[in-house]
Structure formats: structure tokens, C-alpha cells
Backbone as CSV, one residue per row, in Angstrom:
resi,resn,N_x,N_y,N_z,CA_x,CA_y,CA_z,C_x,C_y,C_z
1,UNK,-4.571,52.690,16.949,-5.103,51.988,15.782,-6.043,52.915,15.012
2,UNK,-5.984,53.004,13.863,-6.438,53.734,12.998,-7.677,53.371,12.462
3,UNK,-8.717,53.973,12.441,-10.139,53.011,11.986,-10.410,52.631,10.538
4,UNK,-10.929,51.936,10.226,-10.716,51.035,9.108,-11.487,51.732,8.303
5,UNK,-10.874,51.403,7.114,-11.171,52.527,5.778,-11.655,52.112,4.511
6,UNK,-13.085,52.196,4.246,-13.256,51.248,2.778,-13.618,52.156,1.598
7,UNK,-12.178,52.045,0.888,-12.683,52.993,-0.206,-13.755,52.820,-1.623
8,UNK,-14.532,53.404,-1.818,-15.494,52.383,-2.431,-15.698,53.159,-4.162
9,UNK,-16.443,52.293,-4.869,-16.484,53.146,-6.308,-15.435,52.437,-6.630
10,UNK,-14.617,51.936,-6.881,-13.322,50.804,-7.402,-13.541,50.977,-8.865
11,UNK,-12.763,51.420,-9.753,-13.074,51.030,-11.376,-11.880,51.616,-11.794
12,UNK,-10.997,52.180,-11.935,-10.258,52.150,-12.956,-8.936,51.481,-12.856
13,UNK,-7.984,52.165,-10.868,-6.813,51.618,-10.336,-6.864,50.958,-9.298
14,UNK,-7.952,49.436,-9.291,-7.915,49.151,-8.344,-6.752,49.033,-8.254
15,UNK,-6.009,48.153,-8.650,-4.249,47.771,-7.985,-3.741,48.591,-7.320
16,UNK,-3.873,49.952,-8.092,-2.469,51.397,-7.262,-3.605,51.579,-6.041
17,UNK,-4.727,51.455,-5.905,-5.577,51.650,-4.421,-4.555,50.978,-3.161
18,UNK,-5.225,49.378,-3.685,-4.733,48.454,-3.202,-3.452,48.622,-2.353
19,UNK,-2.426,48.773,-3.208,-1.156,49.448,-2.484,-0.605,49.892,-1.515
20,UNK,-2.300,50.976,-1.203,-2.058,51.817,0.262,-2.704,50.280,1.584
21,UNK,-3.457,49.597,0.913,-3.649,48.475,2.226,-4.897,48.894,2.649
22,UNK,-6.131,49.752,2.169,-7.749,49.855,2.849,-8.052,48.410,2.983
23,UNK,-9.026,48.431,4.488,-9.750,47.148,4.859,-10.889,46.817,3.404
24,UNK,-11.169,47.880,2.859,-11.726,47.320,2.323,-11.927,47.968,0.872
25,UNK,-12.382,47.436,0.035,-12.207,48.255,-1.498,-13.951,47.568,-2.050
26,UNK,-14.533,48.688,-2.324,-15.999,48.557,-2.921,-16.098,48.675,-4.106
27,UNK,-16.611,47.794,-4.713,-17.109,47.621,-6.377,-18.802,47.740,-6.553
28,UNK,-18.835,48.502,-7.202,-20.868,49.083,-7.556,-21.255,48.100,-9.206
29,UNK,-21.949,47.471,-8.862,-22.539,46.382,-9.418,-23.815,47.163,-9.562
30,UNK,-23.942,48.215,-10.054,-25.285,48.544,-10.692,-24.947,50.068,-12.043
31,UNK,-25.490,49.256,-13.174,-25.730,49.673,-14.263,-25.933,51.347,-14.527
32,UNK,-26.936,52.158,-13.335,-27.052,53.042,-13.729,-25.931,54.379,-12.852
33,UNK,-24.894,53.817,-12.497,-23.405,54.544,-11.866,-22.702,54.645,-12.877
34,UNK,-21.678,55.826,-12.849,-20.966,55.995,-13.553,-19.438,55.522,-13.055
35,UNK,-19.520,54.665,-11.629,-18.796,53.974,-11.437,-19.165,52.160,-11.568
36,UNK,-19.936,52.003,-12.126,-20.381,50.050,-12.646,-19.039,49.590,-12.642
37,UNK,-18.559,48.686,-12.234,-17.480,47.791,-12.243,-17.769,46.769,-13.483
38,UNK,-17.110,46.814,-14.318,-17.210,45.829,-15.349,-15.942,44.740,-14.927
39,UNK,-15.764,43.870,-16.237,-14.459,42.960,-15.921,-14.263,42.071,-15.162
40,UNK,-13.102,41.814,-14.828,-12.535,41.029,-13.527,-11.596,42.217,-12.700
41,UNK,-11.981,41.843,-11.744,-11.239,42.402,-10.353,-9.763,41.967,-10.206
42,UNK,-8.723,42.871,-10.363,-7.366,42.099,-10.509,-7.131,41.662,-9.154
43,UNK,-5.964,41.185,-9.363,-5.265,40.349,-7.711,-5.005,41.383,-6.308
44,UNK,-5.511,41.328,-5.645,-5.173,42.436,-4.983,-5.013,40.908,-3.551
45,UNK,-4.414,42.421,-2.486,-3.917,41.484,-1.148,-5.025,41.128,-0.405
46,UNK,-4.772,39.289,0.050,-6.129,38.896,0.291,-6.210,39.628,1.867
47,UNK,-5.778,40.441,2.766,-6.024,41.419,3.949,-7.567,42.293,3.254
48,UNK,-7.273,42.620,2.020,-8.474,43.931,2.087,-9.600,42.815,1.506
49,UNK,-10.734,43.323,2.160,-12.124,42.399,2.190,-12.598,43.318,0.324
50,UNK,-13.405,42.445,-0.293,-13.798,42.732,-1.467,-15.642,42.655,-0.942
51,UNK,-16.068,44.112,-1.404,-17.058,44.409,-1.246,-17.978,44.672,-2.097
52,UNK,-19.079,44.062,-2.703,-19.990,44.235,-3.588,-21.043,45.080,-3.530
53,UNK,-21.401,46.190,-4.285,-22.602,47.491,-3.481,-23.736,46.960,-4.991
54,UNK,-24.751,46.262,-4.401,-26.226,46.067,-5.263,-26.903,47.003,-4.852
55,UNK,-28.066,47.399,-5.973,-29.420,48.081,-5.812,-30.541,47.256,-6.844
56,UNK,-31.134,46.954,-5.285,-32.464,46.455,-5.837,-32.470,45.016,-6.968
57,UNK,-31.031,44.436,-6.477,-30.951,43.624,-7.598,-31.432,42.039,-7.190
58,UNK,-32.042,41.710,-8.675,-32.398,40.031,-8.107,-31.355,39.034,-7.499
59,UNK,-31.939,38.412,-6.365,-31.305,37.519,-5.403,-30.007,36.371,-6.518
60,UNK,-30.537,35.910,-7.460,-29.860,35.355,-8.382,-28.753,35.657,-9.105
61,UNK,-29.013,37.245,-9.512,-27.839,37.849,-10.099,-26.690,38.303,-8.871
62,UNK,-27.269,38.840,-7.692,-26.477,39.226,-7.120,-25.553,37.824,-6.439
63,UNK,-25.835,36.670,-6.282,-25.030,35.614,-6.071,-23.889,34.863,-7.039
64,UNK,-24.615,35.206,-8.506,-23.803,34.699,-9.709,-22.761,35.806,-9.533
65,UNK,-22.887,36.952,-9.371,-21.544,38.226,-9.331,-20.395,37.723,-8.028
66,UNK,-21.474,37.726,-6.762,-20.661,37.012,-5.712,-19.554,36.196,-5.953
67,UNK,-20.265,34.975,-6.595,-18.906,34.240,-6.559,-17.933,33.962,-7.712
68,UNK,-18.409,34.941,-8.666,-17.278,35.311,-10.010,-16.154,36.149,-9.369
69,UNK,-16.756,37.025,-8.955,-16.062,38.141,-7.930,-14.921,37.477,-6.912
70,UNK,-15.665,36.511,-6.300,-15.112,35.865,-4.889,-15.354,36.783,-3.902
71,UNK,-16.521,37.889,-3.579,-16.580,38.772,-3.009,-17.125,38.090,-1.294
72,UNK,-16.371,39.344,-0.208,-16.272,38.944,0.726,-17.707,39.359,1.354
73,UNK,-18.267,40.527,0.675,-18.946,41.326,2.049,-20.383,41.511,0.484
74,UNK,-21.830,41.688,0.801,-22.462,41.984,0.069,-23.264,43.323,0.679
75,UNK,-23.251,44.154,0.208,-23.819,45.554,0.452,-25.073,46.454,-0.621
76,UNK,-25.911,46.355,0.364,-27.624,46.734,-0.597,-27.589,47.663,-0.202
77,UNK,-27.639,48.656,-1.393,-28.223,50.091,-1.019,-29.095,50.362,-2.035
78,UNK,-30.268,49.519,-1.968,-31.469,49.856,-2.796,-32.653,49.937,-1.719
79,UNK,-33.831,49.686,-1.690,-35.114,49.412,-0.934,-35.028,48.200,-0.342
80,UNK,-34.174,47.195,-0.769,-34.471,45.704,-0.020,-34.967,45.361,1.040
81,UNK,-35.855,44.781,1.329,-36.679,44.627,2.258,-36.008,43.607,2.866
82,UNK,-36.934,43.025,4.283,-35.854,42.403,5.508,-35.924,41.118,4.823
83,UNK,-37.070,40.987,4.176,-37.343,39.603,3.732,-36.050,38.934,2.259
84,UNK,-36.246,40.639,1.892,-35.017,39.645,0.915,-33.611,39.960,1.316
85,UNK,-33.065,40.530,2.371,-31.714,40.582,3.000,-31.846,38.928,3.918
86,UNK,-33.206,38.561,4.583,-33.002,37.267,4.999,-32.839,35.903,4.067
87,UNK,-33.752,36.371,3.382,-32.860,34.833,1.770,-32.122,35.335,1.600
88,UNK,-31.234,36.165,0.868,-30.004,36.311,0.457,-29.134,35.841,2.188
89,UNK,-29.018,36.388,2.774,-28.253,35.909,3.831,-28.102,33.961,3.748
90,UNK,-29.169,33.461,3.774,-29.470,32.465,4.135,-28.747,31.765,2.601
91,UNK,-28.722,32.376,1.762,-28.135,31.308,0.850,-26.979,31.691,0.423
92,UNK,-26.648,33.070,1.188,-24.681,32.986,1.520,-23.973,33.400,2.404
93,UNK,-24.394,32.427,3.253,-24.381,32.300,4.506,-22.394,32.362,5.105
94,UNK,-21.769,32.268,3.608,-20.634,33.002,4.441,-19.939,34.418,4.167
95,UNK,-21.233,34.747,3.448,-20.316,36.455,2.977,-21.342,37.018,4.339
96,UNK,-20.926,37.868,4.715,-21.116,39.419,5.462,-22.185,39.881,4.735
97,UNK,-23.061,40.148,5.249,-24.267,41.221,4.324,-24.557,43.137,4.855
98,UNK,-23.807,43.719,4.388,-24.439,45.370,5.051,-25.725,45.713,4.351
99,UNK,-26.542,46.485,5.219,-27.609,47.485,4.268,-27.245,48.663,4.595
100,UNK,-27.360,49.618,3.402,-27.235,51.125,3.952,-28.900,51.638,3.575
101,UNK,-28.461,52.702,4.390,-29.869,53.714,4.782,-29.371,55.126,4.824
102,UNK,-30.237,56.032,3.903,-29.749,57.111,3.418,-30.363,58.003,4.453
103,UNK,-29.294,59.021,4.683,-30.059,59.898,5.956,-30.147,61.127,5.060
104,UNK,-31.208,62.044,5.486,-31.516,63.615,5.002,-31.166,64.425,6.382
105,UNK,-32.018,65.443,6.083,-31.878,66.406,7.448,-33.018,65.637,8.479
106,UNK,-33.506,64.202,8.340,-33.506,63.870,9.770,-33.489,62.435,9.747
107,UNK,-34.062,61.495,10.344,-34.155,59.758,9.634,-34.970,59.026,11.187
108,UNK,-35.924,58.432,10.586,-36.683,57.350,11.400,-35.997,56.056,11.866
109,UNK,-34.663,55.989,12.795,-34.630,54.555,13.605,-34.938,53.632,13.217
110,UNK,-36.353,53.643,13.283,-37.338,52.696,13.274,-37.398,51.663,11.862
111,UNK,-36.960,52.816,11.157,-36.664,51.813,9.554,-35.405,50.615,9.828
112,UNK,-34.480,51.060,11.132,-33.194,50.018,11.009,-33.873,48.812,11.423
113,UNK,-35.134,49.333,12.742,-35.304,47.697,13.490,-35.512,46.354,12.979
114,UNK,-35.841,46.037,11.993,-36.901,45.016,11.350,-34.967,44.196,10.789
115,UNK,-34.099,44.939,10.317,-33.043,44.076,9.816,-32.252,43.500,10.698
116,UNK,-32.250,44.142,12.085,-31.515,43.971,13.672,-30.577,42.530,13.071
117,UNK,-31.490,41.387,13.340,-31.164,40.656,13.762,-30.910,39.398,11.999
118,UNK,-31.082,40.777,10.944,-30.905,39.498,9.730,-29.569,39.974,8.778
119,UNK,-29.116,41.748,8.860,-27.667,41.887,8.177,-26.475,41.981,9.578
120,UNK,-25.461,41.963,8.697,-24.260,42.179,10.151,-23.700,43.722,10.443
121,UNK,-24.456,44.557,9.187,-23.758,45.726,9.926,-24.561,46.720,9.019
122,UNK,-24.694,48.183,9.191,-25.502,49.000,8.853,-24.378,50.030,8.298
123,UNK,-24.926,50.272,7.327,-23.899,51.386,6.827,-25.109,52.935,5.880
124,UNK,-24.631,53.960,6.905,-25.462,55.407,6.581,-24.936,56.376,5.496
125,UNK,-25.355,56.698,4.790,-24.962,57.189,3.919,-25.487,58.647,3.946
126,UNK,-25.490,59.647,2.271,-26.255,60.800,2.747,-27.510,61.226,1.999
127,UNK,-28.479,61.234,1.845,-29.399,61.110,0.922,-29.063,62.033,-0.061
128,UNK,-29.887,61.845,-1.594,-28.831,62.460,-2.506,-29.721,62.190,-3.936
129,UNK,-29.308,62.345,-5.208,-30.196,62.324,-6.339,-29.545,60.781,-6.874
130,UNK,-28.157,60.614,-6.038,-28.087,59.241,-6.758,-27.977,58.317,-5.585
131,UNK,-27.874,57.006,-5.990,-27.745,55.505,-5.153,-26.550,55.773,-4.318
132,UNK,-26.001,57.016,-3.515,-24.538,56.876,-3.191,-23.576,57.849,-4.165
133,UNK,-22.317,58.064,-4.071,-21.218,58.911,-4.688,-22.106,60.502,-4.738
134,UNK,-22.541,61.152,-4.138,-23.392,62.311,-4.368,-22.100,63.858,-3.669
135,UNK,-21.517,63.072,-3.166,-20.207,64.312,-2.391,-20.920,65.401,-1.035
136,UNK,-21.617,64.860,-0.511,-22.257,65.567,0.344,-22.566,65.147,1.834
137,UNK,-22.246,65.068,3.282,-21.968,64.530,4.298,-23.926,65.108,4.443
138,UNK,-23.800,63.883,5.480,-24.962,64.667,6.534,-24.463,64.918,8.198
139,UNK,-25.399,65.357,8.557,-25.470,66.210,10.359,-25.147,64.813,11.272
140,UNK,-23.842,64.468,11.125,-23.434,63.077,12.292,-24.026,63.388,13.581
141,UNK,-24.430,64.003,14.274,-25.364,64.186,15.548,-26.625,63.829,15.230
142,UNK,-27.680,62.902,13.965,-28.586,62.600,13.764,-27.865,60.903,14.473
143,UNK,-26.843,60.333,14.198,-26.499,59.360,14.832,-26.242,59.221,16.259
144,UNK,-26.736,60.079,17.232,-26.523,60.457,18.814,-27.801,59.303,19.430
145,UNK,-29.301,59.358,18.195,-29.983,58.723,18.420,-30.167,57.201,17.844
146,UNK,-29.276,56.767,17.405,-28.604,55.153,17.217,-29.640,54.505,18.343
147,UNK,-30.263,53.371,17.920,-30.648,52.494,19.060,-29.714,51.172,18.746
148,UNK,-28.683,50.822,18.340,-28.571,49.587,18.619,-27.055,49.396,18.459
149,UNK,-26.537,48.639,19.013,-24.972,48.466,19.115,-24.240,47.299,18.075
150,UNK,-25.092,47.053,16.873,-24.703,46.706,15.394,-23.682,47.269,14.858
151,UNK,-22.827,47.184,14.576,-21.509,48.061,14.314,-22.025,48.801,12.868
152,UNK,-21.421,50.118,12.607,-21.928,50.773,11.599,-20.507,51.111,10.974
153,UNK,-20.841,51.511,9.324,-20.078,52.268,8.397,-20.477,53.401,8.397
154,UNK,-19.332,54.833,8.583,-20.294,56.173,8.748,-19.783,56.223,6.944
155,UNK,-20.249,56.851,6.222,-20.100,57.242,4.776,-21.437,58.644,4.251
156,UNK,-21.139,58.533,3.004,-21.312,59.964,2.121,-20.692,61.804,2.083
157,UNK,-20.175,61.358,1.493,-19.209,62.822,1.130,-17.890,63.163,2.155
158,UNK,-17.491,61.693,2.574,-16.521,61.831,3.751,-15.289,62.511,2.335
159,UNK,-14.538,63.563,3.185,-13.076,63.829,2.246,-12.109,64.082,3.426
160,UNK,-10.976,64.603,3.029,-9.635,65.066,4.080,-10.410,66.367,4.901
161,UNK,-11.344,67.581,4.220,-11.620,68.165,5.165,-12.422,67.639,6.360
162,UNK,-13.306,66.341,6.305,-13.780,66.103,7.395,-12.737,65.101,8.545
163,UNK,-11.523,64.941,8.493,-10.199,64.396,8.950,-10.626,64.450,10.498
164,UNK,-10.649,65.912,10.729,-10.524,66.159,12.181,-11.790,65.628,13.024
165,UNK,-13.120,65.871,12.212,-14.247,65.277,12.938,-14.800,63.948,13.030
166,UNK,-13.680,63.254,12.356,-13.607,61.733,12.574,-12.602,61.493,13.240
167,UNK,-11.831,61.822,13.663,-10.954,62.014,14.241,-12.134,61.932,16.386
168,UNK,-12.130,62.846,16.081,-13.059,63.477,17.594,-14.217,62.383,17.380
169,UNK,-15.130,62.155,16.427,-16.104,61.210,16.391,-15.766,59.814,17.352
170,UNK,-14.233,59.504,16.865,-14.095,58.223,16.945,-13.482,58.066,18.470
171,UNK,-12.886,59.228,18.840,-12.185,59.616,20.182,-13.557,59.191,21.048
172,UNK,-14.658,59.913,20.953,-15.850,59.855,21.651,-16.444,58.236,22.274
173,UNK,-16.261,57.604,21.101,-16.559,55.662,21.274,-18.249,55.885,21.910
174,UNK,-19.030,56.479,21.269,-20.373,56.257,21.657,-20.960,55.967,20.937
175,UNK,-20.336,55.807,19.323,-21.196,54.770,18.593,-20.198,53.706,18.188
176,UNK,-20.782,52.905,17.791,-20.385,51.595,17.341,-19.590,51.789,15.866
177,UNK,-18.712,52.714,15.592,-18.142,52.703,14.321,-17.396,52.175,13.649
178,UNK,-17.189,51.124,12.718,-16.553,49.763,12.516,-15.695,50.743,11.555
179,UNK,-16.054,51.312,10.040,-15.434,51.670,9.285,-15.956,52.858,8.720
180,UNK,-14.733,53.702,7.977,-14.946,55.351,7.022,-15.135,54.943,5.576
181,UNK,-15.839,55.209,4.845,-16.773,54.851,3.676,-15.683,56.170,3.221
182,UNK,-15.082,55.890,2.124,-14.759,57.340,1.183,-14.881,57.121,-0.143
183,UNK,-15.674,57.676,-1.241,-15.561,57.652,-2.698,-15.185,58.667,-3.307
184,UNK,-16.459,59.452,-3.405,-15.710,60.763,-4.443,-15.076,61.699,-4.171
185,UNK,-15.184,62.195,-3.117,-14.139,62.925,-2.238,-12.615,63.036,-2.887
186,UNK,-12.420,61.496,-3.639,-10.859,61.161,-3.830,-11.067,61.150,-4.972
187,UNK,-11.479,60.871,-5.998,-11.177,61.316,-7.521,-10.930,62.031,-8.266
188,UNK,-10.568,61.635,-9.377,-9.462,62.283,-10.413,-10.660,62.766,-11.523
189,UNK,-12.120,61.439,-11.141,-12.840,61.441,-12.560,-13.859,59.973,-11.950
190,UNK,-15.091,59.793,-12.228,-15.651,58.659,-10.954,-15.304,57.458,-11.505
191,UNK,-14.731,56.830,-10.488,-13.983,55.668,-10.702,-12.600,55.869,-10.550
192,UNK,-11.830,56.785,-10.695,-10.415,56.900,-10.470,-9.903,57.240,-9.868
193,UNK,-9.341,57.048,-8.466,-8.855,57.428,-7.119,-8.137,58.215,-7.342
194,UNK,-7.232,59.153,-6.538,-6.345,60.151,-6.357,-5.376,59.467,-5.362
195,UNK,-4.727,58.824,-5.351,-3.511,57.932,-4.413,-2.562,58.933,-3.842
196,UNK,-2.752,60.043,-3.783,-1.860,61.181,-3.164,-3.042,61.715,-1.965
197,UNK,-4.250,61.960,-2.709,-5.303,62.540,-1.703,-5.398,61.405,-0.316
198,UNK,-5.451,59.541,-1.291,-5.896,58.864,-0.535,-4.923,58.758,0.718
199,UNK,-3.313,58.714,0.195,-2.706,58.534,1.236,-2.476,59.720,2.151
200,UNK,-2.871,61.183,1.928,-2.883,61.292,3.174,-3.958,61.779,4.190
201,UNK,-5.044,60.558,3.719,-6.291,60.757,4.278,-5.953,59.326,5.130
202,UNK,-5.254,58.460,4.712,-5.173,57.309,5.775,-3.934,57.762,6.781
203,UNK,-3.488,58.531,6.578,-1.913,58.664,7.222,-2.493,59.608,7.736
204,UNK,-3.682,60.709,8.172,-4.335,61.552,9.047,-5.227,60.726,9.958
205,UNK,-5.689,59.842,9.839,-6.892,59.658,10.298,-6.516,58.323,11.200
């Protein structure tokens, strides 16, 4: 079984994405990306989960998008504090909530503890000048020191050259790795996938 793959940044083909069958397809709901999802989200197959990526956005707006969207999974990668990942949880109480946490050349644990027990899954990214899409991996052996068995998204600057070390990552099973985060890695232009790159990054991996 092949580990589950959410390609994220969604804006120009979602449909031809779609096609290849990722668990999951991410739409960026914030203004200052040059991937913002405007519109409506076309029909795609209800198998791949629809994922919403906020920063820092009010509890209100990010629920009115939710359910225009019909989105499955809600994903903060701003500062949000535990307090407002626990209201938001609590008043949609059936979407999935991730937080990501940007790693550099090292990262404090200690920042994950406080959400333990209020999102469903943690997703790491790589620290960077923007919110995410920056094309740049960090040192996956900073994740050796994981304290908690929360299932995680590994992401930032994943492409086909890193194939083989997810590959061996995942062989290993010593972390909890639910899904592969890929954005710019695969574009044509941000927002526009490469469906040749993508497929044979799922057909490797």
C-alpha cells in the first residue's frame, strides 16, 4: 500500500489532478498566496478528502468557506492558538482539524503539546519566507524526536527527487506518518500541477 498523498495549492486543474485519485487535494484560502483558491471547487471523486489550508483566519470566515466548499478536513497554518483550534473544533465538530508547524534547522516539541488532545493530526512543514509553497525540505531526522503517536503529514519541498527517502522513511514505521504533502515541487506555474511529474511521483512512491 502506497502512502497517501495530498497534493495541495489546488487552483487551476483541479479536475485533471483529480484523475490521478490523491487522498487528498488542498485549497489555500488565504489572500496573500499566489495560489488563493477563488470560485467553486468543481466535482471531483467523493474518495479524495477536500482540504481547506487557513492562516490566522477568523473562526467565522473560516466556517462560512467550510461549508460553501463542503470541505472535509480544516488545516491552520497560521499562529492559532490551542484555544482557537478548540472552538473551531467544537463548532465543526465533523470536519478533521490539522495544524501545521514550521520546522527550521531545529524545532521545540514542546510547541506540539498544548494541541495533543484538541486537533486530529499535525502536519510539519519547512520554515520559509512564505505561509507554505517555499520548495525547500527540512532535516527529517529533527522528527526522530516526535513525542507523540498523533498521526502526522510530512510536507515542504517534497518532489520526485526525494522518492527514495520516503520511500526508506516509511519502510522504517517509527513515526506515525499518515500522509506526503506535495505542492510546488509539481508545477507548471503556482497553482498548476504538472500531471506527468504528478503521476510518476504516485506510481514511485
Amino acid at each position: 500500500m502506497r502512502a497517501r498523498i495530498k497534493v495541495c495549492g489546488m487552483k487551476h486543474n483541479v479536475a485533471e489532478v483529480a484523475t490521478l485519485l490523491p487522498d487528498y487535494l488542498g485549497f489555500i484560502f488565504y489572500d496573500k498566496s499566489p495560489r488563493n483558491f477563488e470560485g467553486l471547487i468543481p466535482k471531483i471523486p467523493s474518495a479524495i478528502k477536500k482540504v481547506g489550508v487557513f492562516v490566522n483566519e477568523k473562526i467565522d470566515c473560516v466556517i462560512e468557506i467550510a461549508t460553501i466548499h463542503k470541505l472535509d478536513i480544516i488545516q491552520l497554518h497560521g499562529e492559532e492558538s490551542p484555544e482557537y483550534c478548540g472552538e473551531l473544533s467544537d463548532l465543526t465538530s465533523n470536519l478533521e482539524i490539522w495544524k501545521v508547524f514550521s520546522i527550521g534547522e531545529t524545532f521545540n516539541f514542546d510547541l506540539v503539546k498544548p494541541y495533543e488532545n484538541i486537533v486530529d493530526k499535525y502536519l510539519f512543514d519547512s520554515k520559509g519566507k512564505n505561509k507554505g509553497g517555499n520548495g525547500i525540505t527540512f532535516n527529517w531526522q529533527i522528527l526522530q524526536q516526535y513525542p507523540s503517536k498523533k498521526p502526522m503529514i510530512l510536507s515542504g519541498g517534497i518532489g520526485v527527487e526525494e522518492i527514495d527517502s520516503i520511500n526508506k522513511l516509511m519502510a522504517e514505521e517509527f513515526l506515525p506518518i499518515h500522509a506526503i504533502d506535495v505542492n510546488s515541487k509539481f508545477e507548471d506555474r503556482p497553482g498548476l500541477k504538472n500531471l506527468n511529474t504528478l503521476k510518476h511521483f504516485f506510481d514511485e512512491l
